[in-house]
C-alpha positions in Angstrom: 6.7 28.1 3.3 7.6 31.1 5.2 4.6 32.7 7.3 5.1 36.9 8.0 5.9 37.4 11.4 2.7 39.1 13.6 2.4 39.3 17.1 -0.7 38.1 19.5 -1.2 39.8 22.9 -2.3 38.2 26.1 -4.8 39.6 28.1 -1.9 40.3 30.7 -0.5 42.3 27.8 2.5 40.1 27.4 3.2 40.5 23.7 3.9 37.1 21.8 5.5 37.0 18.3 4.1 34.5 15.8 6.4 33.2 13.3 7.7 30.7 10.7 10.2 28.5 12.5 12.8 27.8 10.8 16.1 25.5 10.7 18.1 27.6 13.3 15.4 27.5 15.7 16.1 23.2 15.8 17.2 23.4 19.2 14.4 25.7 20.7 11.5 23.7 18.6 13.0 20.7 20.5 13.0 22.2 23.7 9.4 22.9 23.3 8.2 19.8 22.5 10.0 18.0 25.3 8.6 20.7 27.8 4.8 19.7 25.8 5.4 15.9 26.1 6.0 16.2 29.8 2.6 18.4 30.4 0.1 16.7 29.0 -0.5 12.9 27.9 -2.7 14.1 24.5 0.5 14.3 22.4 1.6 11.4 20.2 4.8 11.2 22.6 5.9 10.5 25.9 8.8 12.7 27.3 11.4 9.9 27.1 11.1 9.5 23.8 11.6 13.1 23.0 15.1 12.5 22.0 15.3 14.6 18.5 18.4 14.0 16.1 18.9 17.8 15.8 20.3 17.3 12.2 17.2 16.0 10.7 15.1 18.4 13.2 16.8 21.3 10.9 16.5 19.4 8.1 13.0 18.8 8.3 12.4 22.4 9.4 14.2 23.3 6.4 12.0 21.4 4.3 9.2 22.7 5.2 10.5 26.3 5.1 10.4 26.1 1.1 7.7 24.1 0.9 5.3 26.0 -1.2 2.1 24.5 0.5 3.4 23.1 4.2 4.7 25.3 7.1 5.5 25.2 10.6 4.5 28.4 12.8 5.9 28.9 16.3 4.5 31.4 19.3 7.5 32.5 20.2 7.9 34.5 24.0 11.2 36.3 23.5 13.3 33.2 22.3 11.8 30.6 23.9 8.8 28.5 21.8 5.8 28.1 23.2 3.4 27.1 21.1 2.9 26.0 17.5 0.9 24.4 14.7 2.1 22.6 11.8 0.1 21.9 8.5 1.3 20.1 5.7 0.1 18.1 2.5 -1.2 14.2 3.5 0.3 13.2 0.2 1.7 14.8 -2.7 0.0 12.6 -5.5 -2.8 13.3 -7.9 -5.1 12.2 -5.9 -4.2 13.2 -2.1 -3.0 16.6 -2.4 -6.0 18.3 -1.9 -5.8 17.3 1.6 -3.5 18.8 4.3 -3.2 17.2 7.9 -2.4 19.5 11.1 -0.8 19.3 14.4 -1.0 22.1 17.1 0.5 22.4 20.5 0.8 25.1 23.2 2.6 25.3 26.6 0.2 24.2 29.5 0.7 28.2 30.9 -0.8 29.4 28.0 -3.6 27.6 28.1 -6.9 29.9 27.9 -5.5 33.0 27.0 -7.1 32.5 23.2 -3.8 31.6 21.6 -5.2 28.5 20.5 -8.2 30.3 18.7 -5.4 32.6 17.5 -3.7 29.8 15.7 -6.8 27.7 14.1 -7.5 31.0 12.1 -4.4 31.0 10.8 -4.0 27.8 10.3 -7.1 27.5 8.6 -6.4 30.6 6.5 -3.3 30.2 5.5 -4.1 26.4 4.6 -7.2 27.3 2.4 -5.0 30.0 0.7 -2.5 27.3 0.3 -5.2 25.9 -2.2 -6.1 22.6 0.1 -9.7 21.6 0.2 -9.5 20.1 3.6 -8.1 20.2 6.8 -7.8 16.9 8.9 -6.2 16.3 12.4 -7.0 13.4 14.9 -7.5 14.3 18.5 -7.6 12.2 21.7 -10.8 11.2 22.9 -10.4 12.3 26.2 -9.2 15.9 25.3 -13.0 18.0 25.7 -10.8 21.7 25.4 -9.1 20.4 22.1 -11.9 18.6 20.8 -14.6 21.8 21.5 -11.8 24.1 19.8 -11.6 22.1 16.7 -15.5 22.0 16.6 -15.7 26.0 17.1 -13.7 26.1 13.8 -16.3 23.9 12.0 -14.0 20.8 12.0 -16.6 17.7 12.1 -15.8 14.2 13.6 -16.2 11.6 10.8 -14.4 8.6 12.5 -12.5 6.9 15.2 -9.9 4.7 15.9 -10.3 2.2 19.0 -7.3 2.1 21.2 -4.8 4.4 18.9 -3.1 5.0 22.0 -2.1 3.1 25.3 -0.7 5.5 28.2 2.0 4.1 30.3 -0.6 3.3 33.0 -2.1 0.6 30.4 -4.9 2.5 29.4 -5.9 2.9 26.2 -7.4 6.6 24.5 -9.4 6.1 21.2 -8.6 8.9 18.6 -11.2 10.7 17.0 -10.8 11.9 13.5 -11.8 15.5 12.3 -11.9 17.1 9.0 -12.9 21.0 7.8 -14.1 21.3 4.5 -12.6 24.4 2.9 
């Protein structure tokens, strides 16, 4: 689904603008999460395996763009990306689709400027008008600025899985999984 353009100011000023991302934007998207990958280990993904086959990038971001339910919103500083979240259906069966599944990411410089908050609301609105009845994600254990975020938008912990990830020093991270009721 397409999401209407806004715009989210720091508290430099800078001026962001907020948008769908779309197929053309494969390349940038890309970009972006190499540049994530390489900052920070609580991403599914190391930076060598950020190779993207840039046709099914666009294809996917295609998808999604006409998706009536999923979508795929980018923080966009002139026409570089950096930041995003991503919702879309677990399921699309009878007895899943209630239930949507997110992902959000920001460029380590914009950390703590409120573009994170910025993005959960929407998210979370734009998934509850979307007509989902809840909104899961899974967060490293080790992540405390994630995991209080996710919390200060009501998302509770109902689970975790031992282990789900082993870093490249041989340590392991257990994932906790969150839901919102919508």
């Amino acid at each position: 689904m397409k999401i209407e353009p806004r715009m989210f100011t720091l508290p430099n000023g800078e001026v962001l603008t907020v948008r769908s991302v779309s197929a053309a934007d494969a390349e940038i998207y890309c970009k972006f999460k190499n540049t994530t990958y390489r900052e920070t280990h609580f991403l599914a993904r190391d930076p060598e395996e950020g190779h993207y086959e840039l046709e099914k990038v666009r294809n996917g971001l295609a998808a999604c763009a006409e998706s009536p339910v999923n979508f795929e919103m980018g923080v966009f500083d002139g026409e570089e990306q950096v930041g995003g979240v991503g919702v879309c259906c677990v399921k699309n069966a009878l007895k899943t689709r209630h239930r949507a599944v997110m992902g959000i990411s920001i460029e380590q410089k914009y950390w703590g400027c409120g573009l994170g908050s910025y993005l959960m609301q929407l998210a979370v609105d734009q998934t509850r008008a979307n007509g989902f009845e809840q909104l899961e994600l899974g967060v490293y254990s080790d992540n405390a600025r994630a995991i209080h975020l996710y919390e200060k938008f009501g998302f509770e912990r109902y689970g975790i899985q031992p282990r789900a990830f082993k870093l490249k020093d041989g340590t392991y991270r257990d994932e906790i999984i969150m839901v919102k009721m919508l």
